[in-house]
LUMFI-448484 format. One record per residue (C-alpha): z, y, x; residue in three letters. Coordinates in steps of 0.2 Angstrom, whole numbers, plus 2048, in hexadecimal, padded with zeros to 3 digits. Last residue first. Layout:
BEGIN
ZYXALA...
% end
This chain:
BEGIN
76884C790UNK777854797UNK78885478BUNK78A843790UNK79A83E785UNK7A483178DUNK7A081E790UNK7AC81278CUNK7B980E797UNK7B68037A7UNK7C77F87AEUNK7CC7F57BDUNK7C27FB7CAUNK7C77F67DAUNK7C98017EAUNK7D27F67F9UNK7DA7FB809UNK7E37EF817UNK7E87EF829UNK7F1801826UNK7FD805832UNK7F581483CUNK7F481E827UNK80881C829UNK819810829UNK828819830UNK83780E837UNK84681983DUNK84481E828UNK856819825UNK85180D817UNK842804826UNK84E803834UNK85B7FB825UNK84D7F0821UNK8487EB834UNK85B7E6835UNK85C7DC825UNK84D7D3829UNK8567CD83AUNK8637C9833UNK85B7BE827UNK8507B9834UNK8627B483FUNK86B7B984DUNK8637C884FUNK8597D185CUNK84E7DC855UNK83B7E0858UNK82E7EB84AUNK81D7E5844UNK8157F1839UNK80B7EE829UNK8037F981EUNK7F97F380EUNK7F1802804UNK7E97FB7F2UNK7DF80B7E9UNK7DC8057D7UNK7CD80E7CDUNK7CC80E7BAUNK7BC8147B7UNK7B28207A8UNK7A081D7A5UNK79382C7A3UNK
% end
């Protein structure tokens, strides 16, 4: 039997609404939403989810033969 690395990748995304006067502001505000946890990003957010093998280790002792 082979041993695997295996990479889980989770992209959440959320679109939040500020008035600012400029997108730096405006990132700043969403960030500080986001650092004060008024923003909360979870399994409803997810628009992305990958499983990759990364690398395959030799194979282990196979006690069953």
């Amino acid at each position: 039997m082979k041993e695997y690395v295996v990479e889980i990748t989770e992209v959440l995304q959320h679109q939040e609404t500020v008035k600012a006067h400029s997108k730096n502001e405006a990132i700043n505000a969403v960030r500080e939403k986001y650092k004060n946890e008024d923003v909360i990003l979870n399994d409803e957010n997810i628009t992305d989810l990958r499983f990759d093998v990364l690398e395959v280790k030799k194979k282990l002792f196979d006690r069953e033969r």
